[in-house]
C-alpha positions as CSV (number, residue, x, y, z in Angstrom):
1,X,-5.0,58.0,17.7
2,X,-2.0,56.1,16.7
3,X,-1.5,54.5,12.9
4,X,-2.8,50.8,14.5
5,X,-5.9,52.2,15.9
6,X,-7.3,53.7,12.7
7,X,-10.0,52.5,10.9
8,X,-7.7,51.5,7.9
9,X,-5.3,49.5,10.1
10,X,-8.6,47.9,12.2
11,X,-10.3,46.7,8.8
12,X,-6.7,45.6,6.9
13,X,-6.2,43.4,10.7
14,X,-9.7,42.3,9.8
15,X,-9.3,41.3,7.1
16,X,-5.9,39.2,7.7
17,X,-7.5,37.2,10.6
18,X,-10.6,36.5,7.9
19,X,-7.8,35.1,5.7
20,X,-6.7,33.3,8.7
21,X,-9.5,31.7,10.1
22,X,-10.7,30.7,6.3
23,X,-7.2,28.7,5.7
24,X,-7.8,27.2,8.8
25,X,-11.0,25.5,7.8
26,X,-9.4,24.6,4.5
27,X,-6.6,22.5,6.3
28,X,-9.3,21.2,8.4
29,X,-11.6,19.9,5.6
30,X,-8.5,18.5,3.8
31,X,-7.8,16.3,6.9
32,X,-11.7,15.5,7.4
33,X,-11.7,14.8,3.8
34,X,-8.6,12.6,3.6
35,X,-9.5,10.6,6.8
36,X,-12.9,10.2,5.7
37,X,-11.3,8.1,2.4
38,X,-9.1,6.7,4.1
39,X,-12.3,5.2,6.7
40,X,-14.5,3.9,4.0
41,X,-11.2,2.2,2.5
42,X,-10.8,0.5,5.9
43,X,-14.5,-0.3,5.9
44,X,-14.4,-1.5,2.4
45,X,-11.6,-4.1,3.2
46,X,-12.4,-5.0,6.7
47,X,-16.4,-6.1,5.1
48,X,-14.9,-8.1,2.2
49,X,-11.9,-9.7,3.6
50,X,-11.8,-9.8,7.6
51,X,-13.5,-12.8,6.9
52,X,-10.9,-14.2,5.2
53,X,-8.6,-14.0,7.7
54,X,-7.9,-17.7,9.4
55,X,-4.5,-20.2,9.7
56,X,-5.3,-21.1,5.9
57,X,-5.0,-17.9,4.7
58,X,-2.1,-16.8,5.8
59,X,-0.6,-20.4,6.1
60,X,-1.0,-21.3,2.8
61,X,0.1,-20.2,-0.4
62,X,-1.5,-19.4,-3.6
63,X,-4.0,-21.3,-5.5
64,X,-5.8,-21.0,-8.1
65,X,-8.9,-22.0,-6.1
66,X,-9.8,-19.0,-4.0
67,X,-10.8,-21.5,-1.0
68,X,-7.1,-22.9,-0.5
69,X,-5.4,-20.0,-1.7
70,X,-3.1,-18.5,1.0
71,X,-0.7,-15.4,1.3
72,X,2.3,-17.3,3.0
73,X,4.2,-17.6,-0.1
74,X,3.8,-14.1,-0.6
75,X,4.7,-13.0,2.5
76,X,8.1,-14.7,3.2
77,X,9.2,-13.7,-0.2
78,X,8.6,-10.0,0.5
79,X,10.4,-11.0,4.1
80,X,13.8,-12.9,1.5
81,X,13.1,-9.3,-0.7
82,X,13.3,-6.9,2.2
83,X,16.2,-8.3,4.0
84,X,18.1,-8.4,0.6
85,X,17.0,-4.6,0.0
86,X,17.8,-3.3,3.7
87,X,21.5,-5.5,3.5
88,X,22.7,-3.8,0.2
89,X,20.6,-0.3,0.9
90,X,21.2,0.4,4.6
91,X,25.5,0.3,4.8
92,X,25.7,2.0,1.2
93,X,23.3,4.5,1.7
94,X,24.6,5.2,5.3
95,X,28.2,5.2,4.2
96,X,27.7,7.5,1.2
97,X,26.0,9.7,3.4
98,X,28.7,9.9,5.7
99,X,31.5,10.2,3.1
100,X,29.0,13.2,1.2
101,X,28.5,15.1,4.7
102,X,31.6,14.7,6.2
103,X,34.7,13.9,3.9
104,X,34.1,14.7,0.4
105,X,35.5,18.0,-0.6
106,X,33.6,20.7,-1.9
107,X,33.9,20.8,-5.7
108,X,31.5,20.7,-8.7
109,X,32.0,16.8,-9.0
110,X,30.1,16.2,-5.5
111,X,27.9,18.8,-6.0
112,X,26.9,17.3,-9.0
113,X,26.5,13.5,-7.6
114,X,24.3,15.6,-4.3
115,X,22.2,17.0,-7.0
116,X,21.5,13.4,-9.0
117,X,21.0,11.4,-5.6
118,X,18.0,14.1,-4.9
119,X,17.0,13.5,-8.2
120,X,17.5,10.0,-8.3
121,X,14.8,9.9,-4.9
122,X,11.7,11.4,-7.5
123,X,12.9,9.0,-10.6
124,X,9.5,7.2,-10.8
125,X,9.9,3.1,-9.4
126,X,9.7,1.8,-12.7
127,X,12.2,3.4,-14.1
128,X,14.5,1.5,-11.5
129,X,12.8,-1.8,-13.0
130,X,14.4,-1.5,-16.2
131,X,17.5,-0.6,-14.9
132,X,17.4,-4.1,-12.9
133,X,15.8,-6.2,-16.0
134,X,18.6,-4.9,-18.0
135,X,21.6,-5.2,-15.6
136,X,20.7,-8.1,-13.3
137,X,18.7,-10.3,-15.4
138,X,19.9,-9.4,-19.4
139,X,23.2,-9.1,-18.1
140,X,24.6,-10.7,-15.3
141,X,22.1,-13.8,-15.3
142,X,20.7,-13.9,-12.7
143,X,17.1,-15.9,-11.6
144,X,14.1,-14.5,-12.6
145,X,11.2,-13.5,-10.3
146,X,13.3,-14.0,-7.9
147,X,13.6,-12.1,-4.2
148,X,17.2,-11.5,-4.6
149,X,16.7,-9.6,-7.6
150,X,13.8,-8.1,-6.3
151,X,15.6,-7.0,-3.3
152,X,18.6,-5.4,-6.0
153,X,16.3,-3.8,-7.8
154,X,14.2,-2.1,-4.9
155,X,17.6,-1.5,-3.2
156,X,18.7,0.9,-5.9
157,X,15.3,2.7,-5.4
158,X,15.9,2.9,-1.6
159,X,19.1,3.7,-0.8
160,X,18.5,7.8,-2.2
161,X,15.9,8.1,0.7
162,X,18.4,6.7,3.0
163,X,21.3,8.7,1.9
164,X,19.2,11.8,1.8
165,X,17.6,10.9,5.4
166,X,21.2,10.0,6.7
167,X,22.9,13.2,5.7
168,X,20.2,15.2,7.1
169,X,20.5,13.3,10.1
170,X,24.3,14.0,10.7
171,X,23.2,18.1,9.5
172,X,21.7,17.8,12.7
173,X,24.3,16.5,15.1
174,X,25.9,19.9,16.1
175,X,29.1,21.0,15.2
176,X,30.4,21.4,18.9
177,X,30.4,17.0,19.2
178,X,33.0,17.4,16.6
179,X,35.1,20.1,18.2
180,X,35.1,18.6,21.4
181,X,36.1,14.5,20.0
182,X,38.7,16.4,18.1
183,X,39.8,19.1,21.0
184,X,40.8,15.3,22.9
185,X,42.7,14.0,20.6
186,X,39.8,11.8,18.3
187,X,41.1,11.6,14.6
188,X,38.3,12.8,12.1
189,X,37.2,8.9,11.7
190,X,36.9,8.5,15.3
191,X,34.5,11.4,15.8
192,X,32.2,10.2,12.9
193,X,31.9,6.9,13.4
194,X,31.9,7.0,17.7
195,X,30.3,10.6,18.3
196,X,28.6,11.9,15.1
197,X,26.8,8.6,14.2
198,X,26.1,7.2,17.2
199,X,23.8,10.6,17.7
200,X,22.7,10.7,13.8
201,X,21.1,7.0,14.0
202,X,17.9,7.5,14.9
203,X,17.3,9.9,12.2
204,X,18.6,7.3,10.2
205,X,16.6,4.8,11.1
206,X,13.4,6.1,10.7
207,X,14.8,7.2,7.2
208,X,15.4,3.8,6.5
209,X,12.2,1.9,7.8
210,X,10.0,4.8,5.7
211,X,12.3,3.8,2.9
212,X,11.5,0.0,3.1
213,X,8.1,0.8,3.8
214,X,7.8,2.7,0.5
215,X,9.8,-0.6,-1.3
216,X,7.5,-3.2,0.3
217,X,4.1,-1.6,-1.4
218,X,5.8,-1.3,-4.9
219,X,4.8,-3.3,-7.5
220,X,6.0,-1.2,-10.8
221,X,10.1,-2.1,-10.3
222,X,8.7,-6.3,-9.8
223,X,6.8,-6.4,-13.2
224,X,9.5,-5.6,-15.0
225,X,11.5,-7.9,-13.7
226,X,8.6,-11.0,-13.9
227,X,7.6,-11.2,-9.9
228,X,4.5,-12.0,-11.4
229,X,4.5,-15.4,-12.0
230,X,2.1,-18.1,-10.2
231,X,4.0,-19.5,-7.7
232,X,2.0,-22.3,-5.3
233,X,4.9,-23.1,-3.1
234,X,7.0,-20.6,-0.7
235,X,10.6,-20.0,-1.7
236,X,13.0,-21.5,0.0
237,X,16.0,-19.3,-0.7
238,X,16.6,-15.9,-2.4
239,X,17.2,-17.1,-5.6
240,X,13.9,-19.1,-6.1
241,X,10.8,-18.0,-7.9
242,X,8.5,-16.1,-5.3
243,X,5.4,-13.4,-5.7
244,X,5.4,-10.4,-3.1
245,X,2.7,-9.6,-1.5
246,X,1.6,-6.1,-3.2
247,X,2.2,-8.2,-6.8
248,X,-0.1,-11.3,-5.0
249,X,-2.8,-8.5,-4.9
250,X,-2.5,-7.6,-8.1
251,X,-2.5,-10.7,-9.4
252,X,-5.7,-12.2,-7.5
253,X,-7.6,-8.6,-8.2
254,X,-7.1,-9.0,-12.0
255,X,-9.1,-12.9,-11.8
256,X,-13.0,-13.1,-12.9
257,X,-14.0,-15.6,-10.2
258,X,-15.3,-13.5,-7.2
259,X,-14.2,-15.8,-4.7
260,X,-10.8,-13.9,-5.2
261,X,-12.5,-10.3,-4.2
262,X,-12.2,-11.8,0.0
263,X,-8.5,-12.8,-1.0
264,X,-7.5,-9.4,-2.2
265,X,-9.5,-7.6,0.5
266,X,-7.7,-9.9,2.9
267,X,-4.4,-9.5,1.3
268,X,-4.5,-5.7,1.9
269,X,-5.3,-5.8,5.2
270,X,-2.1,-8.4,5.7
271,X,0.1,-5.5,3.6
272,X,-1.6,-2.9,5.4
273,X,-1.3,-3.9,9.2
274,X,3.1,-4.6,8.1
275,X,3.0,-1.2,6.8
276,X,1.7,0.2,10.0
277,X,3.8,-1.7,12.1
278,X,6.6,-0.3,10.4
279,X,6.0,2.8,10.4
280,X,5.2,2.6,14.1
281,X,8.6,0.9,15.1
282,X,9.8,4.4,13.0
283,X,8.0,6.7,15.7
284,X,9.0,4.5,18.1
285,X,12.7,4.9,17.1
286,X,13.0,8.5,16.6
287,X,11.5,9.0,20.2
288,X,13.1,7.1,22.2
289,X,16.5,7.2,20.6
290,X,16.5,10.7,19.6
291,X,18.0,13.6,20.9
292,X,17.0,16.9,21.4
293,X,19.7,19.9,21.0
C-alpha cells in the first residue's frame, strides 16, 4: 500500500476537503449576507422615495418646503464638480503614471514618491479637505462652496487611484510592443504614447471612472470646504455657490419635518442609479477595449 493510500494520508485528505468545503460556505454566507443588506437597503429607498420620483423632483432645486424641493441644483453641480475633477485628475494622473513606469530612473527619490502616492490612495477624504480649505480657499482666494473647488479638492483625492490604476495598466502591456516599436526605428516617446498607451487605456479608464465614482459619493472633502450651504438656484458656472448631491442628502436627512424622509430616499436612488451607470460604462470599457495577452 503506497504512503497516499494509508489510513493517515486518507483521514489528513479528509480532513483538508472538510476545511474546504467549510470555507466555501463561509464565502457563500458572506455574499448571501452582504446582498441580503444590500436588498432591504434597496427596499428601504425604493418604499420611501420611488414616489418621489416625478419632473419636480429632479427639475427643481432645493427648498426648504419638501413639496417643491428638487435635486436639479444638486445634480448639475456634481456634473460642473466632476468635470473639474476628471480635467485636472485624468492628464496628471495619466502622465505621472507614464513618466513613473516608463522614464523615471530607478533611485531612492522615485522610490520614495511610488511609496507616498500608494499611501496618499488610503489618506482618509477628509484629510484632502483641509488640504483644499487651506490652499484654495485661505490661500489663493478662491469662491467658497463652489464646484471648482470642489472639483480641486476631490481631484487631489483622485488622481492616486488613477496613477496607481494607470501604471498597473502599462505593467501589463508586454514588453515585446516595446521591442518591436523600437526594433523599427520608434524613439522611446513614440512607443509610449502610439503603442504602449494606446493598449494601456482601457485599464486606465476603468481606473479612472471607479476613481470618479469613489469622488462623486464623498461628502467629508465638501464640508470642509462649505459645500454645505442652502442653495435654491442651480449654478450657472464653476465658480458659483452649488450643493452636490451626496452633501443634498445630508443636508435634507439632518431636517425634522418628515416630508424630507421621501426627498432623501429619492435622492439616493438619483445618486445610486449615476453610480451604477458608471460603474457599468467601467465594465463596459475594460471588455470591449481590452486586450487579452
Amino acid at each position: 500500500m503506497s504512503n497516499w493510500q494509508s489510513p493517515e494520508a486518507i483521514a489528513h485528505l479528509n480532513k483538508r476537503y472538510a476545511a474546504e468545503r467549510r470555507f466555501k460556505l463561509l464565502g457563500l454566507a458572506a455574499i448571501v449576507l452582504s446582498m441580503l443588506f444590500l436588498a432591504v437597503l434597496l427596499f428601504t429607498m425604493l418604499k420611501n422615495g420611488i414616489s418621489g420620483l416625478d419632473w419636480s423632483f429632479l427639475s427643481g432645486s432645493d427648498s426648504t418646503d419638501p413639496s417643491t424641493a428638487g435635486v436639479w441644483s444638486a445634480v448639475k453641480g456634481s456634473i460642473l464638480t466632476m468635470l473639474v475633477t476628471l480635467a485636472l485628475a485624468f492628464p496628471m494622473g495619466v502622465l505621472a503614471a507614464i513618466y513613473l513606469e516608463e522614464f523615471a530612473p530607478r533611485s531612492r527619490w522615485v522610490d520614495w514618491i511610488e511609496v507616498s502616492i500608494n499611501n496618499l490612495a488610503a489618506v482618509p477624504s477628509i484629510i484632502f479637505g483641509l488640504l483644499g480649505l487651506a490652499v484654495f480657499i485661505q490661500f489663493l482666494q478662491l469662491p467658497r462652496s463652489s464646484p471648482l473647488v470642489g472639483g480641486m479638492t476631490l481631484a487631489l483625492m483622485t488622481m492616486p487611484v488613477i496613477v496607481i490604476s494607470g501604471r498597473n495598466a502599462i505593467q501589463a502591456v508586454p514588453p515585446s510592443i516595446r521591442d518591436a516599436a523600437l526594433a523599427v526605428g520608434a524613439s522611446k516617446v513614440q512607443t509610449v504614447f502610439h503603442h504602449v498607451l494606446p493598449l494601456a487605456l482601457p485599464g486606465i479608464l476603468t481606473g479612472t471612472i471607479i476613481g470618479m465614482a469613489r469622488a462623486l459619493g464623498e461628502t467629508a472633502p465638501l464640508l470642509m470646504i462649505g459645500m454645505r450651504a442652502f442653495v435654491s438656484t442651480p449654478p450657472g458656472s464653476v465658480t458659483d455657490p452649488s450643493s452636490v448631491l451626496p452633501m443634498q442628502i445630508f443636508l435634507w436627512s439632518d431636517e425634522v419635518d418628515q416630508g424630507f424622509v421621501q426627498n432623501t430616499s429619492a435622492a439616493i436612488i438619483v445618486l445610486l442609479f449615476v453610480l451604477i451607470a458608471m460603474n457599468g460604462v467601467a465594465i463596459y470599457l475594460r471588455n470591449k477595449f481590452e486586450t487579452r495577452w
